[in-house]
N, CA and C atoms of all chains as a GROMACS GRO file, in nm:
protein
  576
    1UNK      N    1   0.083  -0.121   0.000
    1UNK     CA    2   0.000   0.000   0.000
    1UNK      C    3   0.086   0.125   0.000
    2UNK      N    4   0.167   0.124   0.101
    2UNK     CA    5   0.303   0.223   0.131
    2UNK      C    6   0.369   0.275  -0.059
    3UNK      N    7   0.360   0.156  -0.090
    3UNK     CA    8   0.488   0.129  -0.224
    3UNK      C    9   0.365   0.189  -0.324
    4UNK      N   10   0.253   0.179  -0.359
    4UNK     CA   11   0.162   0.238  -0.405
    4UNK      C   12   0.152   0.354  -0.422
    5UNK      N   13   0.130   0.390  -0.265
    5UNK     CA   14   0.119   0.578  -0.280
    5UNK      C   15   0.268   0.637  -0.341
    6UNK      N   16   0.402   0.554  -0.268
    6UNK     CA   17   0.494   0.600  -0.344
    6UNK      C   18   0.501   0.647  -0.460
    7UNK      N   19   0.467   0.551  -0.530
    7UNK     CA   20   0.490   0.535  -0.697
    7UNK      C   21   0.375   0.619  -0.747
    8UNK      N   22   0.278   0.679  -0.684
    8UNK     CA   23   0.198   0.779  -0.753
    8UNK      C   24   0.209   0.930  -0.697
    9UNK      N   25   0.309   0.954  -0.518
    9UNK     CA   26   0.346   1.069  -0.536
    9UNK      C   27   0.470   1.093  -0.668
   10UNK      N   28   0.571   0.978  -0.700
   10UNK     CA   29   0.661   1.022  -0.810
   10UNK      C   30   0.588   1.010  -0.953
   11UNK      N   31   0.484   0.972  -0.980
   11UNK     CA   32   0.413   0.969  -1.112
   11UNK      C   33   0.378   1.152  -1.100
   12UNK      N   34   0.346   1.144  -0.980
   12UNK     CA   35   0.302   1.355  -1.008
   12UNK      C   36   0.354   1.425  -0.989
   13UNK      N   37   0.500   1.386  -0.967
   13UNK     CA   38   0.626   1.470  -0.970
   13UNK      C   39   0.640   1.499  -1.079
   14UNK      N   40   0.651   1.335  -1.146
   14UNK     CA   41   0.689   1.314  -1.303
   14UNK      C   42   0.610   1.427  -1.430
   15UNK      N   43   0.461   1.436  -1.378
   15UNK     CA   44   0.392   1.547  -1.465
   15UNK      C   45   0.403   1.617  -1.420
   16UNK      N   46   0.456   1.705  -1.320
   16UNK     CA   47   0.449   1.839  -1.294
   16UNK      C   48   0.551   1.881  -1.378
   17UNK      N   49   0.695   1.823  -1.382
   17UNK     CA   50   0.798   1.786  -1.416
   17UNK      C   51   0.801   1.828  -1.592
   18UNK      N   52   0.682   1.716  -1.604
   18UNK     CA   53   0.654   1.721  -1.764
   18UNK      C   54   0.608   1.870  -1.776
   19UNK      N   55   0.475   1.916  -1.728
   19UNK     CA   56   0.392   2.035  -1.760
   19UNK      C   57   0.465   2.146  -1.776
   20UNK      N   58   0.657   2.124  -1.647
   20UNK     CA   59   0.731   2.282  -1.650
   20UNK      C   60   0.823   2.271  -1.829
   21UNK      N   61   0.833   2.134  -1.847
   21UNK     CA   62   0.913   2.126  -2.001
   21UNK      C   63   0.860   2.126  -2.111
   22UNK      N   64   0.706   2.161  -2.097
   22UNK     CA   65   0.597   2.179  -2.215
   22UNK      C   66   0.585   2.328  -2.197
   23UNK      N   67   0.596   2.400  -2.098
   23UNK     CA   68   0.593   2.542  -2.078
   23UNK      C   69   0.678   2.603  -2.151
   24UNK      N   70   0.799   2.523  -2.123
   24UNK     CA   71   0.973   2.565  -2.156
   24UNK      C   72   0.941   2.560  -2.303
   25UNK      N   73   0.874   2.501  -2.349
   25UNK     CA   74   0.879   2.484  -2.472
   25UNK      C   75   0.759   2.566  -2.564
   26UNK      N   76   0.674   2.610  -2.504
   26UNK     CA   77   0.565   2.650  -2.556
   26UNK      C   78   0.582   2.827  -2.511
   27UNK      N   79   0.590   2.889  -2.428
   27UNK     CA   80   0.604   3.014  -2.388
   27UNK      C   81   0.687   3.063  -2.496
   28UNK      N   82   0.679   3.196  -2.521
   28UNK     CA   83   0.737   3.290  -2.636
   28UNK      C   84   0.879   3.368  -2.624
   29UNK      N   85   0.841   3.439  -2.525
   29UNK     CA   86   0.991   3.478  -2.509
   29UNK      C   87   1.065   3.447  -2.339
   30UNK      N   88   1.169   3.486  -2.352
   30UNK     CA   89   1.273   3.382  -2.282
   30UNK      C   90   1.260   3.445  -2.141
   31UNK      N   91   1.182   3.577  -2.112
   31UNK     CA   92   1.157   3.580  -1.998
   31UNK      C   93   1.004   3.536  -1.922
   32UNK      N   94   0.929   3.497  -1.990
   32UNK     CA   95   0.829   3.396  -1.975
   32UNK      C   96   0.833   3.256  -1.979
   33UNK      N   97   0.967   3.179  -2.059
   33UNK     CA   98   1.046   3.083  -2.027
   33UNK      C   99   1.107   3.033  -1.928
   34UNK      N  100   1.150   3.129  -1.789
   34UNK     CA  101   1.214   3.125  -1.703
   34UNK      C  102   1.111   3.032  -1.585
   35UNK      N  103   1.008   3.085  -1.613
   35UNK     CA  104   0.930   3.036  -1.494
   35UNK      C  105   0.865   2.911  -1.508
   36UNK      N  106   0.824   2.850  -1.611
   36UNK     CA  107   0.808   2.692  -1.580
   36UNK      C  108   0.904   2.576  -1.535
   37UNK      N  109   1.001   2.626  -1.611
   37UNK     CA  110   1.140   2.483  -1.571
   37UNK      C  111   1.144   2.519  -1.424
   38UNK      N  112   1.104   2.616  -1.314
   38UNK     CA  113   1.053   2.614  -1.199
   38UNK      C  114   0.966   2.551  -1.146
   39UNK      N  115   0.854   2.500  -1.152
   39UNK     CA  116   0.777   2.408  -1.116
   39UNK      C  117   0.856   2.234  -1.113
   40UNK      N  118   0.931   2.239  -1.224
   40UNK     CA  119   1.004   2.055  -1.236
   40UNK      C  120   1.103   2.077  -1.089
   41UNK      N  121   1.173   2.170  -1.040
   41UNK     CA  122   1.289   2.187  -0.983
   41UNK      C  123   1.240   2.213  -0.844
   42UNK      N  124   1.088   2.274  -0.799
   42UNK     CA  125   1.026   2.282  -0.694
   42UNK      C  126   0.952   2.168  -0.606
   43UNK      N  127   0.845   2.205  -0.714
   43UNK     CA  128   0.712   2.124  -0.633
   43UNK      C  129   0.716   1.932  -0.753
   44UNK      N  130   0.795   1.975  -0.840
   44UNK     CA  131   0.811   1.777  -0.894
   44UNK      C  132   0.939   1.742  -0.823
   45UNK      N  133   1.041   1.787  -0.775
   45UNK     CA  134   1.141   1.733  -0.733
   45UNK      C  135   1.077   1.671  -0.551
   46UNK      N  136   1.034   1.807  -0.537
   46UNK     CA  137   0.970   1.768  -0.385
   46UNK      C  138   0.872   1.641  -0.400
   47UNK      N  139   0.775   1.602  -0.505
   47UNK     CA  140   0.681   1.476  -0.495
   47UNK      C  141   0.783   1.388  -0.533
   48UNK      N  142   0.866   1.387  -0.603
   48UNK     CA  143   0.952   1.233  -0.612
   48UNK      C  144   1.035   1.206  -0.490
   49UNK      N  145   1.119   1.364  -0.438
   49UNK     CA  146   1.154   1.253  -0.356
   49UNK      C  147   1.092   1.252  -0.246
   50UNK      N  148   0.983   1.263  -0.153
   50UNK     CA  149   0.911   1.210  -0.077
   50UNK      C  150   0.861   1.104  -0.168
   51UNK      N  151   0.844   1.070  -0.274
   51UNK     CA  152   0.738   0.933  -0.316
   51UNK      C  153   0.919   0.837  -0.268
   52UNK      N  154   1.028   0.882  -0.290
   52UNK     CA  155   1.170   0.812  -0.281
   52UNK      C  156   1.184   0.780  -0.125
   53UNK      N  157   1.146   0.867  -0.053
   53UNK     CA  158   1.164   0.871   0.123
   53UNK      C  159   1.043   0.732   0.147
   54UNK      N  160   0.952   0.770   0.110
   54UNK     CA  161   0.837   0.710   0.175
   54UNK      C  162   0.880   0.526   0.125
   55UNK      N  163   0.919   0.490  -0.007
   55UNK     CA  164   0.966   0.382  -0.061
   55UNK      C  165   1.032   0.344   0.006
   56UNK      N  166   1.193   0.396   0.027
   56UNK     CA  167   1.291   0.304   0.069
   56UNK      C  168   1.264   0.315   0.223
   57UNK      N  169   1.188   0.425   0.243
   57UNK     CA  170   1.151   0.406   0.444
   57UNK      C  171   1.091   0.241   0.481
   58UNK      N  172   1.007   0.256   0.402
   58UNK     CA  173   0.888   0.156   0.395
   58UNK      C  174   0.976  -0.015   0.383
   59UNK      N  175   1.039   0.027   0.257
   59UNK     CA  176   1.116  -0.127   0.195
   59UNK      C  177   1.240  -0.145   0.265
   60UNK      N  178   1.319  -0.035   0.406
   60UNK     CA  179   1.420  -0.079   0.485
   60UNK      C  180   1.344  -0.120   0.619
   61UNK      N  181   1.192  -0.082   0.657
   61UNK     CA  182   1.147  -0.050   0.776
   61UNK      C  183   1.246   0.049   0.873
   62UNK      N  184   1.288   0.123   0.824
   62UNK     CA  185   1.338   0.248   0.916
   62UNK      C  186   1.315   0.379   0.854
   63UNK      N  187   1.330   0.472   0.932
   63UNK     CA  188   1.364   0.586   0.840
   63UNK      C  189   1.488   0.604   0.718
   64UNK      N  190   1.428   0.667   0.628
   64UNK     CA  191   1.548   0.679   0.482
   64UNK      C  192   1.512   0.851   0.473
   65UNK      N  193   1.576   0.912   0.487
   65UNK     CA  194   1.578   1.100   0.474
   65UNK      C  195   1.694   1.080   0.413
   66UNK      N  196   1.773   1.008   0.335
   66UNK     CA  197   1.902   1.096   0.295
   66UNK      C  198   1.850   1.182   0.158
   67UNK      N  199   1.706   1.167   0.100
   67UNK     CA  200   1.687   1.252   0.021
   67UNK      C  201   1.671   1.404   0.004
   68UNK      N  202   1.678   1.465   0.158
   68UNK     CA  203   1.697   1.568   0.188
   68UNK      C  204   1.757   1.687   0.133
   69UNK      N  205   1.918   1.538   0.148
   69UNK     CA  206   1.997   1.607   0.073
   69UNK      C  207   1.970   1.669  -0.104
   70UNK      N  208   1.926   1.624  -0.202
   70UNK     CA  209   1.904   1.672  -0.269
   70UNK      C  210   1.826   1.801  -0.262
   71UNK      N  211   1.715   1.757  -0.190
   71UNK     CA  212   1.604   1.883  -0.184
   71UNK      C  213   1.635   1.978  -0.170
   72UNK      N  214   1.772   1.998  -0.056
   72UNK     CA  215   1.770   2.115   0.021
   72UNK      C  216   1.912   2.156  -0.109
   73UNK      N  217   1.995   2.073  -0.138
   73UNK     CA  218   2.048   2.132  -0.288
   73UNK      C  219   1.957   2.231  -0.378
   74UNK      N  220   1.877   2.150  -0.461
   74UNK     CA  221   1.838   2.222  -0.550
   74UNK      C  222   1.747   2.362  -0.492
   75UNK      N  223   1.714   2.357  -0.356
   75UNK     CA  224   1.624   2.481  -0.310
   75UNK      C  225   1.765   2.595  -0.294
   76UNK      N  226   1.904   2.527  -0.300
   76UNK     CA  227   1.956   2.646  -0.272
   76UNK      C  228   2.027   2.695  -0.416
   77UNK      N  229   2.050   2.589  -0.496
   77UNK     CA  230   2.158   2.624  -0.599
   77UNK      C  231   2.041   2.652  -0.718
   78UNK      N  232   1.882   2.620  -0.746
   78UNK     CA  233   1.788   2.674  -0.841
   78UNK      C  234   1.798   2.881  -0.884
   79UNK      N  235   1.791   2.927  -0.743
   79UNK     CA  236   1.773   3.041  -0.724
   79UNK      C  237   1.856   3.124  -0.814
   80UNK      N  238   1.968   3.075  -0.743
   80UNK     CA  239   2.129   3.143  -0.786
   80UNK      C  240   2.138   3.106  -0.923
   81UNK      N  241   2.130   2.970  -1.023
   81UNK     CA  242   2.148   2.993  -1.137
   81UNK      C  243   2.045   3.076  -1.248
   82UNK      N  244   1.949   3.060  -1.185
   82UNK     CA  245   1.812   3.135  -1.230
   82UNK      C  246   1.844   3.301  -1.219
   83UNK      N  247   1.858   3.331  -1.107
   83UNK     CA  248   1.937   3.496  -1.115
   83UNK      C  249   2.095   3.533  -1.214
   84UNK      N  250   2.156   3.426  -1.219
   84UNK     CA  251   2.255   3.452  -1.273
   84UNK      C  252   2.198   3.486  -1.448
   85UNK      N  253   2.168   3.381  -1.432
   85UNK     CA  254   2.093   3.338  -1.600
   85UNK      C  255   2.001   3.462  -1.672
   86UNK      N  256   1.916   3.542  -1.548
   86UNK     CA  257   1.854   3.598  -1.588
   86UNK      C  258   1.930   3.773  -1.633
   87UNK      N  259   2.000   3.753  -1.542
   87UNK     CA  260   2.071   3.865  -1.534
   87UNK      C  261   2.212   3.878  -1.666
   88UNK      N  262   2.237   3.737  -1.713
   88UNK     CA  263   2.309   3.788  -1.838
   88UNK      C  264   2.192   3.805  -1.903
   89UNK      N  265   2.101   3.739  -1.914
   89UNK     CA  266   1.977   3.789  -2.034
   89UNK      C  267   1.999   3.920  -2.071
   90UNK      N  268   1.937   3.981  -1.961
   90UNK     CA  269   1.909   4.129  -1.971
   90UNK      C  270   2.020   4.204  -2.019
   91UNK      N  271   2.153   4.150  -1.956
   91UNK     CA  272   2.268   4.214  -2.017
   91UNK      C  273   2.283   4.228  -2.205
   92UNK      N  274   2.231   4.107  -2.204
   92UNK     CA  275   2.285   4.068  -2.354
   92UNK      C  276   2.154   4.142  -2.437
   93UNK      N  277   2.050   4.165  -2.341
   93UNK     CA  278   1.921   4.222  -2.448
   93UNK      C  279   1.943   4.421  -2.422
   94UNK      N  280   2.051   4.414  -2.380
   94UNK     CA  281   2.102   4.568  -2.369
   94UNK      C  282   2.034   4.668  -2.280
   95UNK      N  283   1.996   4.562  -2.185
   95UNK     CA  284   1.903   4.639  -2.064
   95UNK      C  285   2.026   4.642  -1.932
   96UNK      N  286   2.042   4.685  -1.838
   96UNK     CA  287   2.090   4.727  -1.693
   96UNK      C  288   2.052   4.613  -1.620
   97UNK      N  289   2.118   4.534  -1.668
   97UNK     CA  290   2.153   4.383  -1.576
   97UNK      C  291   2.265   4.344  -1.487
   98UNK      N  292   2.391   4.396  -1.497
   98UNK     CA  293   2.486   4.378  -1.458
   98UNK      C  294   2.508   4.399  -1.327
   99UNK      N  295   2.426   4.493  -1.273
   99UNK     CA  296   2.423   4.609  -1.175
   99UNK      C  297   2.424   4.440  -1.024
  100UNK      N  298  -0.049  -0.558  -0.055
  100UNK     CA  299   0.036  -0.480  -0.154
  100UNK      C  300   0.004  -0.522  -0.290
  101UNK      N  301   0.037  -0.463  -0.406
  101UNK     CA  302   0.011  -0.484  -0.564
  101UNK      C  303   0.145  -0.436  -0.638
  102UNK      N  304   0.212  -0.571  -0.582
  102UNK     CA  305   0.373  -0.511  -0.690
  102UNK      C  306   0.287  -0.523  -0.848
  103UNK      N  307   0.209  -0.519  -0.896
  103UNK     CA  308   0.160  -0.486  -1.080
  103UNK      C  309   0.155  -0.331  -1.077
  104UNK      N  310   0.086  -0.316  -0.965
  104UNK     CA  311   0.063  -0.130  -0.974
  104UNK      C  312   0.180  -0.073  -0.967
  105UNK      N  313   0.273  -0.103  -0.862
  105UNK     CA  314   0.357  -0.014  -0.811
  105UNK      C  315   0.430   0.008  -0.967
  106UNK      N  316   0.476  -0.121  -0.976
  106UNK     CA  317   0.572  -0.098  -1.089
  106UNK      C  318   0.557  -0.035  -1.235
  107UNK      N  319   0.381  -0.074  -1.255
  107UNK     CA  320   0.350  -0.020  -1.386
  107UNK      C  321   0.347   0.154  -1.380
  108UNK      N  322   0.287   0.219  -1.229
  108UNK     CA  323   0.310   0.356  -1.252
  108UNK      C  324   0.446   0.428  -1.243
  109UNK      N  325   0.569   0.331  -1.153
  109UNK     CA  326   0.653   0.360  -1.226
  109UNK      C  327   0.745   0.426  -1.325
  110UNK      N  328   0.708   0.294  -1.424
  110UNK     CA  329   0.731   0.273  -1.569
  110UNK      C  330   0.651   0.392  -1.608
  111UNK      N  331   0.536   0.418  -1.614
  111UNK     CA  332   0.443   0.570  -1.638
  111UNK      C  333   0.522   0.705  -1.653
  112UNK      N  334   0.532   0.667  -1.498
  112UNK     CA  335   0.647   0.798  -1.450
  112UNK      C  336   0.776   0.834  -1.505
  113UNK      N  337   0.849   0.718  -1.570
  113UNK     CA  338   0.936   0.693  -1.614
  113UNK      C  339   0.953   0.771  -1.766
  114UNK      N  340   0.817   0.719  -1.821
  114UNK     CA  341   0.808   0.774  -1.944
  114UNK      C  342   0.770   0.909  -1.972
  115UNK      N  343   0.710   0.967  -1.832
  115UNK     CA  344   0.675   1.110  -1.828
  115UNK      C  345   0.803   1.190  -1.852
  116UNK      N  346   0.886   1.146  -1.746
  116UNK     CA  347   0.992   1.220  -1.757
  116UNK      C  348   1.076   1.217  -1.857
  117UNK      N  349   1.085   1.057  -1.942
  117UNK     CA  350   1.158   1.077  -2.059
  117UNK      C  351   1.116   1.175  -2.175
  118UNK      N  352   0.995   1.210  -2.147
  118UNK     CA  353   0.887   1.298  -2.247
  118UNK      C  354   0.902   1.467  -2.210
  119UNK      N  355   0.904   1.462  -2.074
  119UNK     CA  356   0.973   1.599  -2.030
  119UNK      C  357   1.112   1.629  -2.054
  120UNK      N  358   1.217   1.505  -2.065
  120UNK     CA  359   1.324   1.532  -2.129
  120UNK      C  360   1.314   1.562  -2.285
  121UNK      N  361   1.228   1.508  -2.382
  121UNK     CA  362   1.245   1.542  -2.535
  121UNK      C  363   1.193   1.660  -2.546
  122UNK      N  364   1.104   1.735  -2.442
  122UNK     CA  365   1.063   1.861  -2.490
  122UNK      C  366   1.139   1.951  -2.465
  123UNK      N  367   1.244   1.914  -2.335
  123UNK     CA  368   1.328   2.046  -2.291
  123UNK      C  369   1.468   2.043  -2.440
  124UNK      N  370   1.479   1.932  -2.488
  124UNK     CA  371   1.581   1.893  -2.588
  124UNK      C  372   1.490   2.007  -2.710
  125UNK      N  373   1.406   1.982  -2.723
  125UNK     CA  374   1.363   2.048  -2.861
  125UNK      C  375   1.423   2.208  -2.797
  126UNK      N  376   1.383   2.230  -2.707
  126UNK     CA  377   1.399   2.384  -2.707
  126UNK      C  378   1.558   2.416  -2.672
  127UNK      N  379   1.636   2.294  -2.638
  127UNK     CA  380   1.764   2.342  -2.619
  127UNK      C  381   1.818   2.345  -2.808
  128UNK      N  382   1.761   2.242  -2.894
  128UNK     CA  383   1.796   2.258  -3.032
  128UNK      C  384   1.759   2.360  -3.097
  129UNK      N  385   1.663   2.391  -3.074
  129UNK     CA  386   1.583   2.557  -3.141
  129UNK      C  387   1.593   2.673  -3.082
  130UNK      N  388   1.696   2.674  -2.960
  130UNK     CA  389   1.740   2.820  -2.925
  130UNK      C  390   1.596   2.880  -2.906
  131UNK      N  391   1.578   3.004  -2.942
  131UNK     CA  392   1.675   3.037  -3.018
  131UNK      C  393   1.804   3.127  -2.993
  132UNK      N  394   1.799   3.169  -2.835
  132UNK     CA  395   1.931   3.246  -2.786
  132UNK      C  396   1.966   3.149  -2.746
  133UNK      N  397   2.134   3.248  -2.685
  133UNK     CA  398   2.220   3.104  -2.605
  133UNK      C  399   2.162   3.118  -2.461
  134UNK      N  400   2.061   3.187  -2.391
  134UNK     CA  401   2.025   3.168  -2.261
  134UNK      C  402   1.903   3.069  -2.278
  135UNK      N  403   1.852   3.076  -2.393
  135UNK     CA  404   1.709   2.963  -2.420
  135UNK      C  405   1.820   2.837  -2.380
  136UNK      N  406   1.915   2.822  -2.474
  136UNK     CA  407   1.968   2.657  -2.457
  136UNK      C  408   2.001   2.632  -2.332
  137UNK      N  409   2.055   2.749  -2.264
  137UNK     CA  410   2.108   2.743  -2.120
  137UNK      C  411   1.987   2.676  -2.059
  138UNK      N  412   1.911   2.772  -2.046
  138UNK     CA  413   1.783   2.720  -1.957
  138UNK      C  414   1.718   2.600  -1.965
  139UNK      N  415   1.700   2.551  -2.135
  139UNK     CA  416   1.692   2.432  -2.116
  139UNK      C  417   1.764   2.326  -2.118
  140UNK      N  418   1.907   2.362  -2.104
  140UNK     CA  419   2.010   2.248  -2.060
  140UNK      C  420   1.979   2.231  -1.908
  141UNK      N  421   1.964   2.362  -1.816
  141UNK     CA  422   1.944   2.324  -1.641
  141UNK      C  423   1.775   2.265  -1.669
  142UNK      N  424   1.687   2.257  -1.718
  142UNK     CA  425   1.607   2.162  -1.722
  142UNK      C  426   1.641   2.018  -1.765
  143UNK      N  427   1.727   2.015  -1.864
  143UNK     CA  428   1.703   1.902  -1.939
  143UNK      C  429   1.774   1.802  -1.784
  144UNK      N  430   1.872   1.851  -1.715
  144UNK     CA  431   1.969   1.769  -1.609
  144UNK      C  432   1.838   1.734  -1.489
  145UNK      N  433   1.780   1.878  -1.480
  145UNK     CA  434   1.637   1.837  -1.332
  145UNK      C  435   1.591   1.697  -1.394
  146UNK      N  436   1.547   1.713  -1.503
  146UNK     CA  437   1.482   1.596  -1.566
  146UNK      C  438   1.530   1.484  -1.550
  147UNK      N  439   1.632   1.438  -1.553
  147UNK     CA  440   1.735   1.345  -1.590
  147UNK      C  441   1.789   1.312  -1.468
  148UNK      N  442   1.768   1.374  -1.358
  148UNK     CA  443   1.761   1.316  -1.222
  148UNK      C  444   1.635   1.256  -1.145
  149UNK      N  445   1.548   1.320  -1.200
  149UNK     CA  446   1.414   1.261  -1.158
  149UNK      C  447   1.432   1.156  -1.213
  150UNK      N  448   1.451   1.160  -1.318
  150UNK     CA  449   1.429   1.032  -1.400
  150UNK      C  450   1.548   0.911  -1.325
  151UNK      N  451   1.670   0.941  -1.333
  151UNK     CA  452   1.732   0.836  -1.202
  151UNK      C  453   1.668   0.775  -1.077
  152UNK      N  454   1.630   0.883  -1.002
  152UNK     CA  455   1.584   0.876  -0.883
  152UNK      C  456   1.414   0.746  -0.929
  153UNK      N  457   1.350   0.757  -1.038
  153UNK     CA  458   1.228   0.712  -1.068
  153UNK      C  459   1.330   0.518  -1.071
  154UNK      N  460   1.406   0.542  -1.142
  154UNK     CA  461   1.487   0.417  -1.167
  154UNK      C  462   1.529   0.330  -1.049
  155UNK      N  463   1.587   0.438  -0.980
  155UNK     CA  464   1.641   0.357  -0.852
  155UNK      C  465   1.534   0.318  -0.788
  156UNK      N  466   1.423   0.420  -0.766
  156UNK     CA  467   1.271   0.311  -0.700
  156UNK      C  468   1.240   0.215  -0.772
  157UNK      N  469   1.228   0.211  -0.889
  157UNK     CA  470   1.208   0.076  -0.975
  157UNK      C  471   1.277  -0.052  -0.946
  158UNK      N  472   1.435   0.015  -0.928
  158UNK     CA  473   1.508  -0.158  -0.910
  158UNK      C  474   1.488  -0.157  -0.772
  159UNK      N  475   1.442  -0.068  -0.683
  159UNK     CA  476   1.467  -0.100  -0.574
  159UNK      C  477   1.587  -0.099  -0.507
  160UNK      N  478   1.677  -0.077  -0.557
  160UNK     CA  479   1.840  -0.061  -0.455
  160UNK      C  480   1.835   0.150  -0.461
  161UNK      N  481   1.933   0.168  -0.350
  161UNK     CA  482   1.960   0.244  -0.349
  161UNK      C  483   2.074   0.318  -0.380
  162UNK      N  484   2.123   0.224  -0.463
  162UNK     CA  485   2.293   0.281  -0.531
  162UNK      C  486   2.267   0.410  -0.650
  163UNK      N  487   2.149   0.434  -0.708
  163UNK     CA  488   2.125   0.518  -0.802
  163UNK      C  489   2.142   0.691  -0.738
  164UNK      N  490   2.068   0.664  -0.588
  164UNK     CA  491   2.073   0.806  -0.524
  164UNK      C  492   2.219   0.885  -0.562
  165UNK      N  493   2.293   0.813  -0.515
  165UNK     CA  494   2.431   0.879  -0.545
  165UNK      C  495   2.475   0.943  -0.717
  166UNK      N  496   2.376   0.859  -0.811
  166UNK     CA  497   2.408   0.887  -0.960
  166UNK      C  498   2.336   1.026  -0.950
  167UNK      N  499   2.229   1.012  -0.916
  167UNK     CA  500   2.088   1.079  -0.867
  167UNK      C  501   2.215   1.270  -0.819
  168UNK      N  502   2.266   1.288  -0.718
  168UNK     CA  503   2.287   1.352  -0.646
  168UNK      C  504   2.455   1.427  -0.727
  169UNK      N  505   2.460   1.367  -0.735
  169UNK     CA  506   2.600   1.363  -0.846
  169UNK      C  507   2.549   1.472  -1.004
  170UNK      N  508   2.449   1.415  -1.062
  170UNK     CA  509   2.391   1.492  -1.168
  170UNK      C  510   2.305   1.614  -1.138
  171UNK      N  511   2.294   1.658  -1.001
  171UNK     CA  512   2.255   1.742  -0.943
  171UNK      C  513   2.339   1.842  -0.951
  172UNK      N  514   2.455   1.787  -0.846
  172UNK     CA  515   2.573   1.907  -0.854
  172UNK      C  516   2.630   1.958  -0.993
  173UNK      N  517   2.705   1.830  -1.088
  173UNK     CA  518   2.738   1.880  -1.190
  173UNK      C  519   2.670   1.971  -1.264
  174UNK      N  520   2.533   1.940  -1.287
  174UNK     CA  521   2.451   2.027  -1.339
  174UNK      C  522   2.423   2.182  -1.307
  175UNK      N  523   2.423   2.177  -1.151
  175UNK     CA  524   2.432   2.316  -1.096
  175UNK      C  525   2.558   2.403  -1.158
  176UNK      N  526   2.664   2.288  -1.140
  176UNK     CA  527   2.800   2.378  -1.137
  176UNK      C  528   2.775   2.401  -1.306
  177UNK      N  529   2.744   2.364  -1.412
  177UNK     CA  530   2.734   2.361  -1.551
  177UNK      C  531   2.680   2.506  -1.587
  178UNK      N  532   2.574   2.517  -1.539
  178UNK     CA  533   2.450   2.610  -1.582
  178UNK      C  534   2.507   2.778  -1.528
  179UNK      N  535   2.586   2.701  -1.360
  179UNK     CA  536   2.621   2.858  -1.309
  179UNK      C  537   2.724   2.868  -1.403
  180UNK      N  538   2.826   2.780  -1.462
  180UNK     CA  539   2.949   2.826  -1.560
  180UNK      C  540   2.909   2.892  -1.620
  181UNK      N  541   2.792   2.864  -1.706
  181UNK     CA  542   2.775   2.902  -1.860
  181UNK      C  543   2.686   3.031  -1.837
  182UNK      N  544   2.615   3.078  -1.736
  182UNK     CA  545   2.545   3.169  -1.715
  182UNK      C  546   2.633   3.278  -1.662
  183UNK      N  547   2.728   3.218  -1.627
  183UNK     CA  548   2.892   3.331  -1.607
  183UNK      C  549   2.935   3.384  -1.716
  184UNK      N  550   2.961   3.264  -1.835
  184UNK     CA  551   2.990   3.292  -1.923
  184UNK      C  552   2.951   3.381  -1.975
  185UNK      N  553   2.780   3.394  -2.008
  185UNK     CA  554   2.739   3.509  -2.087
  185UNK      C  555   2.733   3.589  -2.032
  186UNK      N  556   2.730   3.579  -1.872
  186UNK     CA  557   2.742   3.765  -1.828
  186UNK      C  558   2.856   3.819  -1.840
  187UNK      N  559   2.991   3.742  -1.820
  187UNK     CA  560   3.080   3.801  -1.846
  187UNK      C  561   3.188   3.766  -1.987
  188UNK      N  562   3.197   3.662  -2.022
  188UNK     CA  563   3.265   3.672  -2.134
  188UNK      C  564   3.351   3.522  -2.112
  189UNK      N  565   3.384   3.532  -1.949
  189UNK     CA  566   3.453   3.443  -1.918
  189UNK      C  567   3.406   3.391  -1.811
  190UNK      N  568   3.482   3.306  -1.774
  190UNK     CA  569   3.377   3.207  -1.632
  190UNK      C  570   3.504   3.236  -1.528
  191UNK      N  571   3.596   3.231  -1.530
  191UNK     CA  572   3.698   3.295  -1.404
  191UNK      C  573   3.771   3.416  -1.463
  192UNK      N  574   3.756   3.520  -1.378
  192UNK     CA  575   3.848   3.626  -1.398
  192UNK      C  576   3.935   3.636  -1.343
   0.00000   0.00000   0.00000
C-alpha cells in the first residue's frame, strides 16, 4: 500500500515535471520561459523525492531521509542559477543587468 | 500490496519524464538564444535526475541516489558556468 502511494506521489512529480518542459517549450519569449522549468525543480522534485523517502523508508522499515539532501540542494543552488541566468539575459538584451 | 501497480506507474512515471526530457531537448535545439539553450540544458539535467531517482525506486536498490545527487551538482556547477559565461565573457576572472 506504502509502495503504491509512493509510486503515484513520483508519477506527479513526473507530470508536474513534464507540464514545466511543455511550458519551456511552448512560452514565447525567454523571460516567460524562465518560470516553468521552476515548477520541475520545486514542487516535482519535492513529490519524487518524498514518493523516494516514503519507498525506501517503507522497503528498509526504518527511516530513509538521505533525500533531503538533494532537496535542500536544488532549493539552494535553483535560485542562484536562475538569477545569474537571468541577469546575463538582460545584459545581452542591452538592458541594466549587470548592476 | 500490488507489486503490478507499483511498478506499472513507475514505468508511467518513467516515461513522463523521458517525455519531459524530449521537450526540454527540442527547445535546447531551437534556441533560439544562447540563454534559451542554457535554460533548457538546467532543465534538461532536473529531468534526468528525476528520471534516475524514478529508476532507482524501480530496481529498488539504493545505489542510483548517489548517480541521482552527483547529476545534481554537476549540473548546478554547468549552468552557473555558462550563465557566467554570458554575463561576463569568461567564467573565471
Amino acid at each position: 500500500m506504502i509502495a503504491n502511494v509512493a509510486a503515484l506521489l513520483v508519477l506527479a512529480g513526473a507530470l508536474v515535471a513534464c507540464l514545466g518542459s511543455f511550458g519551456l517549450l511552448r512560452l514565447r519569449t525567454f523571460y516567460e520561459r524562465v518560470h516553468p522549468p521552476t515548477m520541475g525543480t520545486t514542487l516535482g522534485t519535492a513529490l519524487v523525492l518524498a514518493g523516494s523517502m516514503l519507498h525506501f523508508s517503507a522497503l528498509g522499515s526504518r527511516p530513509v531521509i538521505h533525500e533531503i539532501l538533494i532537496g535542500a540542494m536544488m532549493v539552494v543552488t535553483t535560485p542562484v542559477t536562475y538569477m545569474l541566468l537571468v541577469r546575463a539575459a538582460l545584459r545581452r538584451d542591452g538592458g541594466d543587468g549587470a548592476g | 500490496m500490488n507489486p503490478g501497480f507499483f511498478s506499472l506507474t513507475l514505468e508511467a512515471a518513467q516515461v513522463v519524464l523521458g517525455v519531459a526530457m524530449l521537450l526540454a531537448l527540442v527547445r535546447l535545439l531551437r534556441g533560439p538564444r544562447a540563454q534559451d539553450r542554457v535554460l533548457a540544458l538546467d532543465t534538461l539535467y532536473v529531468n534526468a535526475m528525476l528520471l534516475v531517482l524514478a529508476i532507482g525506486m524501480h530496481e529498488g536498490t539504493a545505489l542510483y541516489f548517489g548517480a541521482a545527487v552527483v547529476i545534481g551538482m554537476l549540473g548546478f556547477v554547468s549552468t552557473a558556468a555558462l550563465a557566467k559565461f554570458l554575463l561576463r565573457g569568461e567564467v573565471i576572472e
